[in-house]
N, C-alpha and C positions, 0 to 999 in steps of 0.2 A: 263530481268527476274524481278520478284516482288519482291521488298523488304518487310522485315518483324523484327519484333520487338522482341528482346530478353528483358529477365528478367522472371517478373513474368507470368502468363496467363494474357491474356488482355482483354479486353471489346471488343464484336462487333465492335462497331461503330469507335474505333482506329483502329481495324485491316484493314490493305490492302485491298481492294477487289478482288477476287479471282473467276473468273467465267469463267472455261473455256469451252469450244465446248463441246458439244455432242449433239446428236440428239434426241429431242424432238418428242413424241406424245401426246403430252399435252401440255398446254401453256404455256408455260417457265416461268410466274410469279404466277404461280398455287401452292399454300402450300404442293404439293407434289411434284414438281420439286425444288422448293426451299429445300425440308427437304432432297432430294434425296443430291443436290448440298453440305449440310454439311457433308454427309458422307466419310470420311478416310478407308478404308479395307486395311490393311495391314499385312503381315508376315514378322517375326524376323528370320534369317537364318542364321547357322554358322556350322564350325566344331566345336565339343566338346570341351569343356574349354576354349572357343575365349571367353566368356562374356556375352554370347547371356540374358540367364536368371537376370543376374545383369543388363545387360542395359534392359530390359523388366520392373524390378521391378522400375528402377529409371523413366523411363519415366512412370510408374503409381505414382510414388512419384512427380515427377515435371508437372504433370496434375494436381494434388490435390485428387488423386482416393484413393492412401493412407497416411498416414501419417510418418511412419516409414517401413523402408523396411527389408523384412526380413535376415535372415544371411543362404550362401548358401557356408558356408566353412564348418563348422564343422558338423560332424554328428549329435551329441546330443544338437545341440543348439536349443534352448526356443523357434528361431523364425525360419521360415524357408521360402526361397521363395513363396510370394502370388503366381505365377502360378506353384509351384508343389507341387497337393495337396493328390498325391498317397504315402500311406505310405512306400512302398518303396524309393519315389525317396527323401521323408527326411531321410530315413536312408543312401541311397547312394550319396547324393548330384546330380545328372543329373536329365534330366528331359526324361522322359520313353513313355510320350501321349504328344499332342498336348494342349494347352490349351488357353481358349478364354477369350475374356479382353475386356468390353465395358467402356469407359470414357466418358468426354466431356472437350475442352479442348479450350478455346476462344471461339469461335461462331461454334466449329465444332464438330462432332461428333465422336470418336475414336473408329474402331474396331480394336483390336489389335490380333494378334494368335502369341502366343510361342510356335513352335515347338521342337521336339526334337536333340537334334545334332549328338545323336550316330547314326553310319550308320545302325546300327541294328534294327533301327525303322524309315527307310527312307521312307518306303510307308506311313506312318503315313502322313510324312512331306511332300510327292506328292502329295496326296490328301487335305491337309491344301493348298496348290498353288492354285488348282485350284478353289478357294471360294475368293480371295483375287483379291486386285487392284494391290497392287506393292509390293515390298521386300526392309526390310531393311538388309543388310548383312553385318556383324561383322567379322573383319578381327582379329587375335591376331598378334600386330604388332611386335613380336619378329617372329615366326612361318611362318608368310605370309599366301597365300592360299595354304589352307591343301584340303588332297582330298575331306574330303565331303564337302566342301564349292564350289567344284569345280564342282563336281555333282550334288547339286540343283542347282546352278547357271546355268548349260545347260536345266535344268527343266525351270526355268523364260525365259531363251532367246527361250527358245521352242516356251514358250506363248507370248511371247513377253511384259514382265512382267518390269515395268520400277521397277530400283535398284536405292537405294542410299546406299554408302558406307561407315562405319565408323568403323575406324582402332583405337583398343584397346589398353589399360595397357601402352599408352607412358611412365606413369610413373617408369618403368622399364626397363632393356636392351634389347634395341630389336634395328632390322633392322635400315639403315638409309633412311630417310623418301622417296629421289628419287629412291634407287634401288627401297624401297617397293613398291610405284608408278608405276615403270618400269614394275616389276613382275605381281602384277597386271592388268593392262593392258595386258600384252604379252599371260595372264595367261587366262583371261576373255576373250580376245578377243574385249575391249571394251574401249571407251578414259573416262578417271579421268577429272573431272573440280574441283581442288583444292576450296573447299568455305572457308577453316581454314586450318591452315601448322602449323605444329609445332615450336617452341621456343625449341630447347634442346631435352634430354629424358634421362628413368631414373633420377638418384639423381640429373640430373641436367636441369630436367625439368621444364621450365620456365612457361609453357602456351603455346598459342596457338593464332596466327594473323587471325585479324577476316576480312579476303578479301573483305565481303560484305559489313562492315560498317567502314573500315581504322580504324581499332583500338586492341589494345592487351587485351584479358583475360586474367588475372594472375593466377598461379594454385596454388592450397593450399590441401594439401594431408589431409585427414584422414576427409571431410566434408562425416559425411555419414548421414546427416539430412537436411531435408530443411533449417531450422534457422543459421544453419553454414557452408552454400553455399555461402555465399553471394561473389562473387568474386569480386577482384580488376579489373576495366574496365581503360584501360589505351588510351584515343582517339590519333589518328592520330600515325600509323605506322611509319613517320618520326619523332617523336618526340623524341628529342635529350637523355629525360628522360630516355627510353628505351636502348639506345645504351648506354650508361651512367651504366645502374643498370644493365643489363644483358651479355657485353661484347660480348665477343666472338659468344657465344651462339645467339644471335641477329642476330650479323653479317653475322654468315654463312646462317642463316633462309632467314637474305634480300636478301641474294645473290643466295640461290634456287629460291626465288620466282622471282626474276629477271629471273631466267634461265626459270622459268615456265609459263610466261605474255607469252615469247616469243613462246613458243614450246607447250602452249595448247590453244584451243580452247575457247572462252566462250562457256557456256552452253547456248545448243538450245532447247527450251521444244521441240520439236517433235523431236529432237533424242533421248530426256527424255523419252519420254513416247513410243518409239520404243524400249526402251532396248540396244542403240548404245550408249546413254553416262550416266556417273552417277555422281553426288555430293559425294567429298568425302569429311570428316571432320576425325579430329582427338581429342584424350580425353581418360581418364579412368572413365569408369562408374564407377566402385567400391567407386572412389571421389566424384562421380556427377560431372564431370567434362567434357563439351561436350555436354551432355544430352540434353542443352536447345535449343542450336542451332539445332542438330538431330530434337527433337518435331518440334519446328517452320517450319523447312524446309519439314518434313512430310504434317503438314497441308499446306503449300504454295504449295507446287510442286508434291504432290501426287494425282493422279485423283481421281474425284466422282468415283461412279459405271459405269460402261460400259456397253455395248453390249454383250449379250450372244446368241453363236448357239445352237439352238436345233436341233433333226434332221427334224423337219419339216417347220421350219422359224427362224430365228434372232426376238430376243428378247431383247427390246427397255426399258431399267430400268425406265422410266415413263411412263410407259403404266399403266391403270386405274385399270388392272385386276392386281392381286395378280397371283406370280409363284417363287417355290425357288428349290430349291435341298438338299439332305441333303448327307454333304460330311463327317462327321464322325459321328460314333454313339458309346457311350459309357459308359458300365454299373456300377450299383454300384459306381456314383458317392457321392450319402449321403449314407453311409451303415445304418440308420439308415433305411430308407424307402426299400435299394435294388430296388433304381430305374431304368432304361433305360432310357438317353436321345438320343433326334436325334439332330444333329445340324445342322438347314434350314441356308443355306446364300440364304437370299432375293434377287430376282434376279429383279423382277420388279414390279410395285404395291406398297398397301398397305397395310399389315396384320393388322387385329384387330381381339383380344382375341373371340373367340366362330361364329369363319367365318366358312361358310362350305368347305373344301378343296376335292379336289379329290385326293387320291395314284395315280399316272396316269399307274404304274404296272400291278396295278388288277386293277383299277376302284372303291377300297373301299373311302367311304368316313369318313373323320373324322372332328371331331368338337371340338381341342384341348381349352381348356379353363385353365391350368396350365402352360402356355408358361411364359416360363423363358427367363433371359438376364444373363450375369456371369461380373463376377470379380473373376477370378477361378469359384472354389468354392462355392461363396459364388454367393447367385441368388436374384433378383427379378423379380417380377412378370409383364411378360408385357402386356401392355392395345395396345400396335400401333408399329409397326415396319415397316421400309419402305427401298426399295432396297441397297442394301449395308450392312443393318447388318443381324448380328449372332443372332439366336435364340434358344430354346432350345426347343423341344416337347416331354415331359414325354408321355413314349408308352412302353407296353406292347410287343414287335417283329412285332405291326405292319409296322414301317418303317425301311426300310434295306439301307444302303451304297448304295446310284446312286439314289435311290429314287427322284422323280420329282411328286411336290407338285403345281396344281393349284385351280383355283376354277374351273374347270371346261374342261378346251383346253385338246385336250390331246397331249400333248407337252412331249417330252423326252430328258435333259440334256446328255452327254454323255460326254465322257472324263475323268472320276474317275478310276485311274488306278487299276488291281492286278496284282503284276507280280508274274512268279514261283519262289515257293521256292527255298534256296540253300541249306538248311538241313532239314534232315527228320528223326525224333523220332516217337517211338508207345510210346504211352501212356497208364500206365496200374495206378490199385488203389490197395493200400494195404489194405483198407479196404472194403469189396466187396458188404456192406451193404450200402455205399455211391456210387453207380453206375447210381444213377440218379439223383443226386448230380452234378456229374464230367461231365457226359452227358448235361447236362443243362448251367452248370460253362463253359464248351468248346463251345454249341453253340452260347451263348451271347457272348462270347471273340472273336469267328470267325466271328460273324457278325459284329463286333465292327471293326474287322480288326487288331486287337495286334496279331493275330498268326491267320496260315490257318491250316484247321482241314479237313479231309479228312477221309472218312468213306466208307472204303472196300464193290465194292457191294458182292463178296466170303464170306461176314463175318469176324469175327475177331477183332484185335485190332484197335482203331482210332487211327491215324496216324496226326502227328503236323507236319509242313513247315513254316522256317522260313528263312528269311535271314542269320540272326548270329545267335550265341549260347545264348544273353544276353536275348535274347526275349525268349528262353525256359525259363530262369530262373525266367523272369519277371511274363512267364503265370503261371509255378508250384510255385510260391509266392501269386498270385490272385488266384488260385484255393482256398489255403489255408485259407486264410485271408479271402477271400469275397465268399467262397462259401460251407466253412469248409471239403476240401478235399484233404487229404494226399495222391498223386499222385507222380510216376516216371516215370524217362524216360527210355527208353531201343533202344538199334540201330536198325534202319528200314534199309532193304536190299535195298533200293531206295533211287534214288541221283538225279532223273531228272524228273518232272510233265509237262505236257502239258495240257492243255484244250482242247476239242476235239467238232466240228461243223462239218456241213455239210449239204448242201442245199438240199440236198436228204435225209430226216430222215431216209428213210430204209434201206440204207448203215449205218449211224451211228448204227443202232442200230443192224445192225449184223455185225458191228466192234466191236463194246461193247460186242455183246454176243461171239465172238470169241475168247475175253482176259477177260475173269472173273476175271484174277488174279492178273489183271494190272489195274483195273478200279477201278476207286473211285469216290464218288459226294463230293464237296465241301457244305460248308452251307447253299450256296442258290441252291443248287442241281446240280450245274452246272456239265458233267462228266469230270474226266480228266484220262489222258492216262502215270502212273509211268513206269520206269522203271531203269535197274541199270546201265546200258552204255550208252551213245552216238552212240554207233554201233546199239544197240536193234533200239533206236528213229527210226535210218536213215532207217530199215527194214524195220519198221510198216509205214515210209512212203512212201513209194517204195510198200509197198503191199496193201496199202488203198491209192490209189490216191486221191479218190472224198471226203475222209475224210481230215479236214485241222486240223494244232497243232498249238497250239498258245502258245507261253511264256508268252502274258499277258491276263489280262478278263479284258476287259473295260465293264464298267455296262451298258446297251445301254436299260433296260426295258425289258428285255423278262422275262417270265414266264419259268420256263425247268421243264421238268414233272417228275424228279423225286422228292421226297415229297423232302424240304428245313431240315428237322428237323432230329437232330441226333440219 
C-alpha cells in the first residue's frame, strides 16, 4: 500500500504518486484524464450523534477550506456547523439534507457530501450514495454500530462502495478497542485493517499508534483550531520513552496489536475497493484529533471516478462528451433569491459554463450559465467541471431527481431510489387565502425529495408520506419560513402506498379507474395505489394480475401522463 505524509497539506511534487486502474477512452495523459484522476467523491455516514458533522467540519478545517469551525453543541451559538445551513438544523443541532463540500486538498480535488444521520431522512442519504466513490463511516466508539449505521452500510456493500472506518470520542468512556473491532466486523460483515490503535481512552487517553509510519501521536484535548493542533509525534513504537511516560496504558495497546499483526490481514486495495475490507483509524474530531490521517488516507486509497451503467451502455468518466445526473434537488437554498438548485454529479466529460445540455426525459435543452460549486452554502461560480464533481444548476422545475443530463446521447442513469412511505398526514392551511402558496411550497419539497406528497385523483386534501414523524416537522417548519405558510397536519386513513405499472396501459388505467378513492399521483405524476391494510394490498393484487405494486420508484426517465404539477 502507498505511503503518505501526515502534517500539514503538502505540495504535488512531495506527494506519493497515486495512479490507479481504470479505463480509459482517451489518452491517459490527456488534461482531462489527468483532472478526472485528482478527483475524491466521497460521503460521511453515521448514526446520529457518532460525529459525522464535527468530523465533516474538521476535515474542511484541516484542508484549509475553513478556518475556524463552527460550534454544533449549542443551540444559540454565534457559529454553527459550515454544512448545516437550514435554519432549523442551527436551531436543533442535526443535520435534516444532505449537504455538498468542494475543497482542494495536496494535489487533489475534494468532493465531500454530509449526509444526514436521522433515519428519518434516509432516502436523502441513499440517493447522496449513489453520486459518490466511497464512504467515510463514523463509528461512536462508546455505542458501536447503531442501527442506521447499519443500514447505509448495506446501501454501500450493495454498490460495492469502498468504506473507511473511523471510530470516534476515544476521548471518553467507551468500548474496548478489540471487542469494538470484533463488533464491527461481525456487524459489517467485513475485516478491519487497524492503520492507528489506540493508546488508552477516555481521561486516560494517551493517543494513538501510528502503524503506517512506527510512531505515536500524542493527544491533547480541547485543540479546536488549527494553530493548537500541533501534536506531539513520538517516532518508533518501540521507543523506551513511551513505555516510560505512558505505563500501563502502552502496554496493553502493544499487546493488542501484537494480538492483531497475527489475526489480520494487510490491506489489499482490491478488497478495498470491493467493499470486503476497510482502514480503520481512531481519534476525537471534536480535538481534531485523527482527522489528518483520515484526509491523507481519503486521498491515498479513495478512487477517482468510475464506471457508470446506464440503461443503454456503461459509461467511461473519460470519455470526451459531457453526461451527469442529478441526484438531489433543493429549493430555497439563498432565500434571498428563492432559488431551485439541481445537484449534477458528473459522470464523464467535461462541463463548461453556457454548454448546450440535453434533459434526456423530454428532450428539453438547457444552456445553464449560473453553475454553481458549494462549501455549503456558500457558492461559486463555475467556468469547468469534470467527472467526479458536484455541481449546482439554478433552474426553475426544469430538472427533477434522476434526471440525466447530456450533450446530446440519450442515455438514462437509473438507480435513484423512492421508497414507500411509512406515515401518512393530510395536509390542510389555516389560512385559505395562502392555498397557492402551500401548493407550490409542497411541490418544490416533493420534488426535492424531503417529504412525498400525493394528490388524490377523487379530490380532496393533499396527503404527505414520510418515513418518520421528524420530516412532517421539518416540511411544516419549510412551509413557514420559506414559503410563508401556516399549515397542519391532520391523520390520513392510509398506512400503506404502492406505485402501480403495467405493460399493458389499458389495464392500468381501468385499475386506476376502478379505485378512484385509492389513487393518487405523486409529483412527478407517477400513480400510486393507498390503502389502510395489508389485507386490501393482497386483494387488489390477486384481482389486478397484469397490474404490478412496487414499494420503491426508481427514476428510470419515463414521462407518466398525468400532469407532474400539484
Amino acid at each position: 500500500m502507498a505511503d503518505w505524509p501526515h502534517g500539514r497539506p503538502v505540495p504535488s511534487e512531495s506527494r506519493p504518486p497515486f495512479r490507479p486502474e481504470f479505463r480509459m477512452s482517451t489518452d491517459p495523459t490527456s488534461p482531462l484524464a489527468r483532472d478526472i484522476l485528482r478527483r475524491r467523491t466521497f460521503a460521511i455516514i453515521s448514526h446520529p450523534d457518532a460525529g459525522k458533522t464535527t468530523l465533516t467540519e474538521k476535515l474542511l478545517l484541516f484542508s484549509g477550506a475553513i478556518q475556524i469551525a463552527g460550534s454544533v453543541k449549542a443551540r444559540k451559538a454565534s457559529r454553527h456547523a459550515t454544512s448545516d445551513w437550514m435554519e432549523i438544523e442551527k436551531q436543533r443541532g442535526i443535520s435534516v439534507a444532505s449537504s455538498v463540500m468542494q475543497m482542494e486538498y495536496g494535489d487533489c480535488v475534494i468532493n465531500l457530501l454530509d449526509t444526514p444521520g436521522h433515519q428519518d431522512f434516509s432516502e436523502d442519504t441513499y440517493r447522496v450514495l449513489t453520486a459518490v466513490d466511497a464512504a467515510l463511516m463514523v463509528v461512536d466508539a462508546a455505542n458501536g454500530v447503531e442501527e442506521q449505521t447499519l443500514r447505509l452500510l448495506k446501501v454501500c456493500r450493495a454498490r460495492n462502495t469502498p468504506i473507511i472506518t473511523f471510530v470516534n470520542k476515544m476521548d471518553r468512556e467507551v468500548k474496548e478497542p478489540l471487542a469494538l473491532l470484533d463488533e464491527i466486523e461481525q456487524t459489517l460483515g467485513m475485516s478491519l485493517v487497524p492503520m492507528t490503535w489506540p493508546v488508552g481512552m477516555g481521561r486516560n487517553f494517551r493517543g494513538v499508534m501510528d502503524l503506517q509510519h512506527d510512531r505515536m501521536r500524542v493527544f491533547k484535548a480541547g485543540a479546536d483550531k488549527m494553530e493548537n493542533a500541533g501534536d506531539e509525534v513520538v517516532d518508533g513504537l518501540d521507543n523506551p520513552v513511551l513505555a516510560e511516560r505512558y505505563g500501563l496504558d502502552f502496554e496493553n495497546a502493544t499487546g493488542e496489536m501484537e494480538l492483531l499483526r497475527e489475526a489480520t490481514p494487510a490491506l489489499d486495495r482490491e478488497a478495498f475497493l470491493a467493499g470486503q475490507q476497510s482502514p480503520l483509524f481512531f481519534g476525537s474530531a471534536v480535538n481534531n484529533f485523527g482527522v489528518q490521517e483520515v484526509l491523507d488516507a481519503l486521498v491515498a486509497l479513495a478512487p477517482p471516478p468510475g464506471e457508470r451503467q446506464a440503461q443503454e451502455r456503461l459509461v467511461v468518466p473519460t470519455e470526451e462528451k459531457f453526461s451527469g445526473v442529478v441526484f438531489k434537488v433543493q429549493a430555497n437554498m439563498d432565500p434571498a433569491h428563492r432559488d431551485r438548485i439541481a445537484f449534477v454529479r458528473v459522470s464523464s466529460g467535461r462541463f463548461t459554463r453556457g454548454m448546450r445540455l440535453k434533459v434526456t426525459r423530454n428532450g428539453k435543452e438547457i444552456r445553464p450559465q449560473t453553475v454553481v460549486s458549494f462549501l455549503s452554502q456558500r457558492r461559486e461560480l463555475v467556468d469547468d467541471a469534470v467527472a467526479g464533481d458536484i455541481i449546482g444548476i439554478p433552474n426553475h422545475g426544469v430538472l427533477q431527481l434522476g434526471d440525466t443530463l447530456t450533450e446530446g446521447e440519450m442515455l438514462h442513469f437509473t438507480g435513484l431510489p423512492f421508497f414507500a412511505p411509512e406515515s401518512f398526514r393530510t395536509v390542510e392551511i389555516k389560512d385559505p387565502l395562502r392555498s397557492k402558496q402551500l401548493r407550490q411550497g409542497l411541490q418544490q419539497l416533493g420534488e426535492e425529495g424531503a417529504i412525498q406528497v400525493f394528490n388524490p385523483v377523487s379530490g380532496g386534501s393533499l396527503m404527505l408520506g414520510a418515513i418518520g414523524q421528524l420530516q412532517f416537522e421539518v416540511v411544516l417548519h419549510r412551509l413557514k419560513s420559506e414559503y410563508g405558510v401556516d399549515a397542519r397536519l391532520d391523520n390520513c386513513r392510509f398506512s400503506i402506498a404502492r406505485w402501480i405499472t403495467s405493460a399493458d396501459e389499458a389495464k392500468l388505467k381501468k385499475f386506476i379507474d376502478s379505485e378512484p378513492l385509492r389513487i393518487a399521483h405523486d409529483v412527478v405524476g407517477a400513480p400510486a395505489f393507498l390503502v389502510q391494510y395489508s389485507s386490501d394490498l393482497r386483494v387488489a393484487q390477486e384481482r389486478a394480475p397484469d397490474v404490478q405494486f412496487h414499494s420503491m420508484r426508481e427514476h428510470s426517465g419515463r414521462v407518466f401522463n398525468a400532469a407532474p404539477s400539484l
